[in-house]
C-alpha positions in Angstrom: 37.5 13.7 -49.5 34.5 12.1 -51.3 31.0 11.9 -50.2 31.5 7.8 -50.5 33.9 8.5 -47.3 32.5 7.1 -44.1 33.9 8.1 -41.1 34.2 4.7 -39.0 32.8 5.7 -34.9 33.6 3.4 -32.2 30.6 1.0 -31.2 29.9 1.8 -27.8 28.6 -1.1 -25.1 26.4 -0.5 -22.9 26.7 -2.8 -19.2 23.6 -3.0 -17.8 24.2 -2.1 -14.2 23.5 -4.9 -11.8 21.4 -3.6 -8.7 21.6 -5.4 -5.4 18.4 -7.2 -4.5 16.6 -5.4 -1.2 17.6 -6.7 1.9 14.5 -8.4 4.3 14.9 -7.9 8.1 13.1 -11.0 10.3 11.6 -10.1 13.3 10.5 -11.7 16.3 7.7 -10.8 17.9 7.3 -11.2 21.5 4.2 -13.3 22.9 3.2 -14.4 26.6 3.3 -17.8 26.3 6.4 -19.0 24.4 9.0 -20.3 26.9 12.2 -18.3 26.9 14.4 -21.6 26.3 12.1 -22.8 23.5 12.5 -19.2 21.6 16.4 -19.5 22.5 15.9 -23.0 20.3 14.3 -21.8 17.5 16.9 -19.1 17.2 19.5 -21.7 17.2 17.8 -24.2 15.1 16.8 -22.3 12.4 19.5 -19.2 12.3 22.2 -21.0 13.5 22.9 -18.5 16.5 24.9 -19.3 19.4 23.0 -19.8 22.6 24.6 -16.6 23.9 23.1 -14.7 21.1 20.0 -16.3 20.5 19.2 -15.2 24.6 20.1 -11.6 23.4 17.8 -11.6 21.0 15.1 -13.4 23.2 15.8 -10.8 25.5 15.4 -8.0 23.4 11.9 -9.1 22.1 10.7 -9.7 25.2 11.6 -5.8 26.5 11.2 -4.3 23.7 8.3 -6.0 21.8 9.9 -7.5 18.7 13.6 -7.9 17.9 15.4 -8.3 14.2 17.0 -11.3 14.4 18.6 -11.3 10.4 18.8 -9.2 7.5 19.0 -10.8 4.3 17.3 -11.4 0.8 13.3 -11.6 0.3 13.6 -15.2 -0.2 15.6 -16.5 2.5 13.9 -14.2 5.0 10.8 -15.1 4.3 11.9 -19.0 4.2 13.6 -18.8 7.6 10.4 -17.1 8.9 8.4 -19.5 7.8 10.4 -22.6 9.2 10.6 -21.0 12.5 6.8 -20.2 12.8 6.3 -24.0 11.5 8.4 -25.4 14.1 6.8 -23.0 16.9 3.2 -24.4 16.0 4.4 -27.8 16.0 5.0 -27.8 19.3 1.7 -25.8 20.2 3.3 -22.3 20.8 2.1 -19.3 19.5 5.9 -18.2 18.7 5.8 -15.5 15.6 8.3 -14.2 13.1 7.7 -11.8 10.8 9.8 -9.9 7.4 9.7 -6.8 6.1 11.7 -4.2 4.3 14.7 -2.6 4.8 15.0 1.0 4.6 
């Protein structure tokens, strides 16, 4: 062998590795004024729950305090939050949802 001989290596690609965005949990918060059925309505309005499982998760918040009621991206949880507070204070209730973090 010469010293004008290159040995030819195989270019190696690198993928960059794709991580999942962080999931957002929306949470009702339980308040002493908001009607059960109107609640029940937001739920299915603006998550699309059945009324079966919106009442659950009325019921829920009202023993327990709060209640996660989805789990999804940053965006979208905060969007649906939004729209359901919105449509709580448009008809004059003090109604509250909430995001934060997933662990």
């Amino acid at each position: 062998m010469s010293d004008n001989d290159v040995a030819a290596k195989p270019k190696t690609r690198s993928k960059p590795k794709l991580q999942r965005p962080k999931l957002y949990k929306v949470i009702l918060v339980n308040d002493d004024y908001t009607p059960r059925e109107f609640v029940v309505m937001v739920l299915k309005a603006v998550f699309r729950m059945s009324e079966e499982t919106g009442y659950r998760v009325m019921m829920t918040a009202h023993r327990l305090g709060t209640s996660v009621v989805v789990v999804c991206a940053r965006d979208i949880a905060e969007t649906k939050a939004k729209e359901a507070t919105d449509l709580a204070k448009e008809a004059g209730y003090p109604l509250l949802f909430t995001t934060e973090p997933e662990e």
